[in-house]
N, C-alpha and C positions, 0 to 999 in steps of 0.2 A: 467564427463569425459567419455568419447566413448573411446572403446581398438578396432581396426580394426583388427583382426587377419586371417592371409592367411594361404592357406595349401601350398603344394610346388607342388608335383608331378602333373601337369594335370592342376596348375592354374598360378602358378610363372612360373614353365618352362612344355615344351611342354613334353607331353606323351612319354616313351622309346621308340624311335624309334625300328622297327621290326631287319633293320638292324643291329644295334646296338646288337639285344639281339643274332640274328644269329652268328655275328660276336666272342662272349664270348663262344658258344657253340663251333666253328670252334677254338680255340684255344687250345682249350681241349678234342677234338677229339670227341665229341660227336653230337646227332641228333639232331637238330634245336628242331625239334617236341618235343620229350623227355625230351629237356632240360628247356623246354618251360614249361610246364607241372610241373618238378618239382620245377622250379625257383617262378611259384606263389603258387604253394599245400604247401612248407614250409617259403613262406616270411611274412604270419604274425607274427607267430612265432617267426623269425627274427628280426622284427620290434619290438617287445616285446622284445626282448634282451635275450629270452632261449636258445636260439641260439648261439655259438658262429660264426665266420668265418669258420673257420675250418668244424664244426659240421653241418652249413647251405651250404656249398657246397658240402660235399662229400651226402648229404642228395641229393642235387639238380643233381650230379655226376652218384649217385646211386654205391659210389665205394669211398674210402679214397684220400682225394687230399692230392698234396703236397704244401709244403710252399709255393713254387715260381707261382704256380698254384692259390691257394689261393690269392697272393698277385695280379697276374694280375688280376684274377676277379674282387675282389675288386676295381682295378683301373676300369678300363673299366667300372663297374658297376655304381661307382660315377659320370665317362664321359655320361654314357648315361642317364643320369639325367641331365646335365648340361646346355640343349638347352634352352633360356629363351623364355619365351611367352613374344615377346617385347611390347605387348600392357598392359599387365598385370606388366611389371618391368617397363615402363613409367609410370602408375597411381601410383607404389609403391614409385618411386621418386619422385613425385609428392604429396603425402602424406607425406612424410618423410620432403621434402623441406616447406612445411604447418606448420609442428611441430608437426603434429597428433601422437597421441601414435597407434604404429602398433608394433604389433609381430607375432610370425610364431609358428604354430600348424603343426605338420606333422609327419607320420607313418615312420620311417626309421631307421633301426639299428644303433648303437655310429657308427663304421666305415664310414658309409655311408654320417652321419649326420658330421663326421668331415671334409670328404672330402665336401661337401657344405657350410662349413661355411668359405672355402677357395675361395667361390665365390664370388665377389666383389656385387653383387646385395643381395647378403644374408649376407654379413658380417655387410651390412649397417642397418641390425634393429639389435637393440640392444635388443630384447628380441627372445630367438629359443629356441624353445622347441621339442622336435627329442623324439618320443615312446621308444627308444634302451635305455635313459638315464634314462627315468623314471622308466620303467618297466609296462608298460600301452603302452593300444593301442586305435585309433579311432575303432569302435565307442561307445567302451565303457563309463556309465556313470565317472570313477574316473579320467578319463585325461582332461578330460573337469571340473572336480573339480579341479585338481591337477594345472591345467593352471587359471586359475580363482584367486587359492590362492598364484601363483605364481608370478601373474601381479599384487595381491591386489586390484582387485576388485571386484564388486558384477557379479555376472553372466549377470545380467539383462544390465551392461555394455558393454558388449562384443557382438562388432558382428562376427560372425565366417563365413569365405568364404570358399565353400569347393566343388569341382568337383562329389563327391559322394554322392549322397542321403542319404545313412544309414550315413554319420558323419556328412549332416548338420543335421537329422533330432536327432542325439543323443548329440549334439551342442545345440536342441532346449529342449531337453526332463531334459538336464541340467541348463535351466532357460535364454541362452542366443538367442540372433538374427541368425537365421540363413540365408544364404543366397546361393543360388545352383549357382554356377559359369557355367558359359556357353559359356562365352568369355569376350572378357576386354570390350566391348564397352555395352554390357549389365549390367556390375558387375557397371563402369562411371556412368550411366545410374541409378542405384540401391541404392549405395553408400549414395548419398543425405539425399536419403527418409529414407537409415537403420541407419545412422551415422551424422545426423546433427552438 
């Protein structure tokens, strides 16, 4: 048995748009730049789950948010994740309609990770694995163990697709396939050869 596992941000769905991240900073009065800056300096962190909402925005704020502040963030921040790579969520249905065992590997706070599994393209594998829940982040060796014993199977099973170099390459340094996503007609392309 082959486990096909996809990351989300940059492969399932497209990159945050720029607009997108301006538009959260314009809601809450602050500088695009700034907020730019602090949104990825504390999102691993976040991803990792040390973070709460709260504690990962007013970090990103540089100032105490409030609830209703937080709460939009939050919204907005799940929407600008939500653009799908329709070349990449065509093979995924297409995989899934096959029978293949596929699951999702990906860096994303619980909040973030609950607001996507609200999405009909992510609801449809039945196996999600979100950093915030675990407590682990890519590209650490123990998430890629932690997924491994969580699918039951061996590493040497699993191919892992992933838009980032450092998490296919610590994907590979934990025993599994990796494979560097670069678009769907190359991953089509790939697929075959890593996942017969």
């Amino acid at each position: 048995m082959t486990w096909i596992v996809f990351d989300y941000g940059g492969v399932l769905s497209l990159p945050q748009p720029e607009s997108d991240a301006e538009a959260m900073a314009r809601v809450v009065g602050a500088d695009p730049a700034e907020f730019g800056r602090g949104y990825w300096a504390h999102r691993l962190e976040f991803d990792r789950g040390s973070l709460t909402p709260h504690a990962y925005w007013a970090a990103v704020l540089g100032r105490p948010a409030t609830q209703s502040e937080v709460a939009r963030l939050v919204a907005m921040d799940v929407a600008s994740w939500a653009y799908p790579d329709r070349g990449t969520v065509t093979l995924l249905d297409e995989l899934l309609d096959a029978g293949r065992d596929v699951a999702l590997l990906s860096n994303a706070p619980v909040c973030v990770g609950d607001g996507l599994d609200q999405l009909p393209w992510i609801a449809a594998i039945g196996h999600r694995f979100y950093s915030g829940r675990m407590g682990l982040v890519k590209p650490d060796r123990e998430i890629y163990d932690e997924l491994a014993r969580g699918l039951g199977a061996d590493p040497a099973e699993i191919v892992f697709i992933d838009d980032r170099p450092e998490n296919v390459e610590g994907a590979e340094r934990a025993g599994m396939t990796g494979v560097r996503f670069t678009g769907a007609a190359d991953l089509r392309a790939a697929l075959p050869l890593a996942a017969p």
